[in-house]
VMD Tcl script that draws the C-alpha trace (Angstrom):
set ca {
  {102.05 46.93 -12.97}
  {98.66 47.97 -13.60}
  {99.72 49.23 -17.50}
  {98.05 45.90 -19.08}
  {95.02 46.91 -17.85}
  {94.14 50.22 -20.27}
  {91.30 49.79 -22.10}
  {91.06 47.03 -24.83}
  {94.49 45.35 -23.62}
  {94.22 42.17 -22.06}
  {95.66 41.33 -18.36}
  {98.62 40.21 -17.78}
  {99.08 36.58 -15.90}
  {100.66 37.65 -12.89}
  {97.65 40.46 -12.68}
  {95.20 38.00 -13.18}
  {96.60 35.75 -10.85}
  {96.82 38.39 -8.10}
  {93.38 39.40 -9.35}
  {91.43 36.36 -8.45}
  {92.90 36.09 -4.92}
  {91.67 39.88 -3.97}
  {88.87 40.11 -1.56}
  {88.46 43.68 -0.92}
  {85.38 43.19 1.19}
  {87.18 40.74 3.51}
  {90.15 42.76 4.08}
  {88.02 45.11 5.20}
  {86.84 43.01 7.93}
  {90.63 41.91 8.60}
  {91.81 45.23 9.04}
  {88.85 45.66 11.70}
  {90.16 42.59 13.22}
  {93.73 43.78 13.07}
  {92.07 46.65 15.17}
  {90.77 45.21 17.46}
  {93.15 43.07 18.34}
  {95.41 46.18 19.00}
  {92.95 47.29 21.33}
  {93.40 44.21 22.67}
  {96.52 44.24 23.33}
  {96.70 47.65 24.42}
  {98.56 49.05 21.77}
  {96.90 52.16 21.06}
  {97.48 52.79 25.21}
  {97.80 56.92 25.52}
  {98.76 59.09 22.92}
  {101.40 59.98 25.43}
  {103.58 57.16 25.01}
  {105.40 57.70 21.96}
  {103.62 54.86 20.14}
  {100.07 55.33 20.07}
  {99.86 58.28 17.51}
  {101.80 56.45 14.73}
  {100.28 53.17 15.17}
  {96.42 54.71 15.84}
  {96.98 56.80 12.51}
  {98.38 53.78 10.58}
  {95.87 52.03 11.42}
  {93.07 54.74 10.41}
  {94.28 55.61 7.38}
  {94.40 51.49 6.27}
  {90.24 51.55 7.77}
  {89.70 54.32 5.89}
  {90.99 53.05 2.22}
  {89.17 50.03 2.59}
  {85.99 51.29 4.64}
  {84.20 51.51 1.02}
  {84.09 48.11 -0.11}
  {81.42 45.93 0.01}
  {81.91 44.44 -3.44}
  {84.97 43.90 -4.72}
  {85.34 46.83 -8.35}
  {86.18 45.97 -11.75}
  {89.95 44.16 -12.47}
  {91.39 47.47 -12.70}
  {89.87 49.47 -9.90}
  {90.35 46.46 -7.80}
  {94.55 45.70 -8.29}
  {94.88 49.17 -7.83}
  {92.84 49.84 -4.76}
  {94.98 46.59 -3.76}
  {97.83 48.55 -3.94}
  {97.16 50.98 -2.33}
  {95.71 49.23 0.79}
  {99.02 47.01 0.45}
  {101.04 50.10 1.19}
  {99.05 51.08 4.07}
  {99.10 47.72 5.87}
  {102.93 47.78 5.75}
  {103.28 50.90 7.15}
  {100.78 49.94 9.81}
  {103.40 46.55 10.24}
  {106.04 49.42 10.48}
  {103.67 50.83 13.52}
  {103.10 47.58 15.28}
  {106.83 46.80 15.08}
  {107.66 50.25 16.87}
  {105.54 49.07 19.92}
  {105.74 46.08 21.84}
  {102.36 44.74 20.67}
  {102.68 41.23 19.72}
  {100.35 37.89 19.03}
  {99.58 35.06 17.54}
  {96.39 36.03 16.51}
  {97.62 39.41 15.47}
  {99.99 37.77 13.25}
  {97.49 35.28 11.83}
  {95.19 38.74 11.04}
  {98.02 40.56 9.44}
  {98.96 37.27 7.26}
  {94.90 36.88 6.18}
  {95.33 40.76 5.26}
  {97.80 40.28 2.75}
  {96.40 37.07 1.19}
  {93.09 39.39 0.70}
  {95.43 41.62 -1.17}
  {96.92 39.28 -3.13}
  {99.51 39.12 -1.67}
  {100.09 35.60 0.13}
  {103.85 35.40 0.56}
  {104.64 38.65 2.01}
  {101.98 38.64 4.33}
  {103.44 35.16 5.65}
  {107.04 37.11 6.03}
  {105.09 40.23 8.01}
  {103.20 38.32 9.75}
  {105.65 36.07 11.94}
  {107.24 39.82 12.85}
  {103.60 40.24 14.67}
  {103.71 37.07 16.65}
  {104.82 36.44 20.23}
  {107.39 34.06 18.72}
  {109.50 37.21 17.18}
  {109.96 38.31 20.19}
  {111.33 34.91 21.33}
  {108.37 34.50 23.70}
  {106.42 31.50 24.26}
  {103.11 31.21 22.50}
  {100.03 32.85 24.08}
  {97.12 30.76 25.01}
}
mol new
graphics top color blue
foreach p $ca { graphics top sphere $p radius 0.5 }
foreach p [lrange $ca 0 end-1] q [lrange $ca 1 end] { graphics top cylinder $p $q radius 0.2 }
display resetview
């Protein structure tokens, strides 16, 4: 993807038009979000309890690529550190999905994720999977 981004070459739409959409920063601050509504919701419980480990070090390792941003980098930098957080953040949907850890709000968080990746439509499709509703139960207040 990233290949019309070497030196001198100009960007390709589709990267530009991911490009504009990325908000580093603010995914940051999502993924914190994301965190704390785990907490929340109890989902990092005991390590003992088959769940906690995966979704605690899912979650850490997602914190950890995007702890650094305060400015969103250069085009380049930027798509690829995308990438790389995009990655992370499904594997941490993976980890939420293994546990019984679902809301509405935790949903809406992993949906404003993606769209800070650049990544609108997928994080609309991951983020119903968070929500009481895939579960088939009725909305939380």
């Amino acid at each position: 993807m990233l290949d019309s981004l070497q030196a001198g070459d100009p960007m390709k739409d589709e990267d530009y038009a991911r490009w504009v959409r990325l908000n580093l920063p603010h995914a940051r601050t999502i993924a914190q979000r994301i965190g704390r509504s785990l907490e929340a919701l109890g989902a990092f419980g005991e390590v003992g309890n088959g769940h906690a480990a995966p979704l605690a070090d899912a979650y850490d390792a997602l914190e950890m690529r995007l702890r650094g941003f305060d400015e969103d980098p250069p085009a380049a930098e930027a798509l690829r550190a995308a990438d790389e957080a995009a990655a992370l953040a499904r594997a941490l949907v993976e980890a939420i999905l293994a546990t019984p850890a679902r809301g509405d709000r935790l949903g809406q968080h992993v949906r404003n994720l993606f769209e800070c990746l650049g990544l609108p439509e997928e994080g609309a499709e991951l983020s119903l999977l968070c929500t009481d509703r895939s579960r088939g139960c009725p909305p939380s207040s």
